[in-house]
N, C-alpha and C positions, 0 to 999 in steps of 0.2 A: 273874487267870488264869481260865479256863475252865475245863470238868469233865477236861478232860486234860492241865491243866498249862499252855495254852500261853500266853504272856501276851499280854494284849489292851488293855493301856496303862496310866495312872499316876491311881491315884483322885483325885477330886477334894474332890469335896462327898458328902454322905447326906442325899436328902430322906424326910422320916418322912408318915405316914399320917395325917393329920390326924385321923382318925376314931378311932383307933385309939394316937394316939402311939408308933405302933414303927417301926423302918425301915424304909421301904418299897425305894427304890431308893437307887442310888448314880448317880455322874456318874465316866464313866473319861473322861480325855485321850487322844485317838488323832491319827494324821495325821501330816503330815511336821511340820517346824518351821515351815513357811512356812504351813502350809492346818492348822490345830489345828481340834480341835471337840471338844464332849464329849457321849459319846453316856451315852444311860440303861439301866441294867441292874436289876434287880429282885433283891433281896438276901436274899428268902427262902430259906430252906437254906443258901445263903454261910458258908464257913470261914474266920475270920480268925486269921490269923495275925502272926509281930511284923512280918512285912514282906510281909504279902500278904491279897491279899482271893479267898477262890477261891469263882466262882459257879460254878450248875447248870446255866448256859447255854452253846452253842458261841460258838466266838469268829466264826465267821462271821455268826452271829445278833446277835449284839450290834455288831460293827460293822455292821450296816445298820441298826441302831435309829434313832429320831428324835434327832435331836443338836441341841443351841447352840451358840453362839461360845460359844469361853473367857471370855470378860466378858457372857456374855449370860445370859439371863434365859429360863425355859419360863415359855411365855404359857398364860393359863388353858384358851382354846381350845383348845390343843395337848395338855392331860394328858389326854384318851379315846385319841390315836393312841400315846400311848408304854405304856398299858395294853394297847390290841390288838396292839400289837406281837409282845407276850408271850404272846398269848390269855388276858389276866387280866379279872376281872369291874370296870367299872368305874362308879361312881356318884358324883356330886358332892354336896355335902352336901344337908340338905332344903331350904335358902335360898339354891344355887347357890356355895353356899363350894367353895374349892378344893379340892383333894382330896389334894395334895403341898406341905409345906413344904420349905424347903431349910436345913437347921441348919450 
C-alpha cells in the first residue's frame, strides 16, 4: 500500500543493505497476468502489518520504478538507478561489492 492506503501490488522478496544488514528495499508484483514485473520500493519508514506492507511512497512513484521479471534477477549495474529513483544517497562497497542482497 502506499501512504494512502492504495494498494500497489503483492510483495515479493526484501533485499537488505549489505552495509548495514537491515532492509533496505522490498520487490512488489505489479502488471496484468500476462506482463508481471516487480518493481523496487525502499522500506524505510514502512508499517507492517499481518497482511500488508504500507510504504511512504505514492503509488504512482513506485510503479515507475526500475523493475525485473518475476524470475529475474537486479544486475549490479542497475542498484545506483533504483537508488535514484528515490533520491537516495548511493555507494557500492569500498571493493565494488554490491550494495542490495535479496533474502
Amino acid at each position: 500500500m502506499d501512504y494512502d492506503g492504495r494498494k500497489i501490488g503483492t510483495l515479493e522478496s526484501v533485499y537488505f543493505d549489505t552495509l548495514t544488514d537491515r532492509p533496505a528495499f522490498a520487490t512488489v508484483t505489479i502488471g496484468l497476468p500476462t506482463r508481471r514485473r516487480l518493481v523496487f520500493v525502499p522500506v524505510d519508514k514502512a508499517t507492517v502489518g499481518p497482511s500488508y506492507l504500507k510504504v511512504t511512497y505514492d503509488k504512482s512513484l513506485v510503479k515507475d520504478a526500475p523493475a525485473i521479471d518475476p524470475d529475474g534477477e537486479l544486475a549490479a549495474e542497475d542498484e545506483g538507478a533504483v537508488f535514484a529513483h528515490y533520491h537516495l544517497p548511493y555507494e557500492q562497497g569500498s571493493r565494488g561489492e554490491r550494495r542490495l542482497g535479496r533474502r
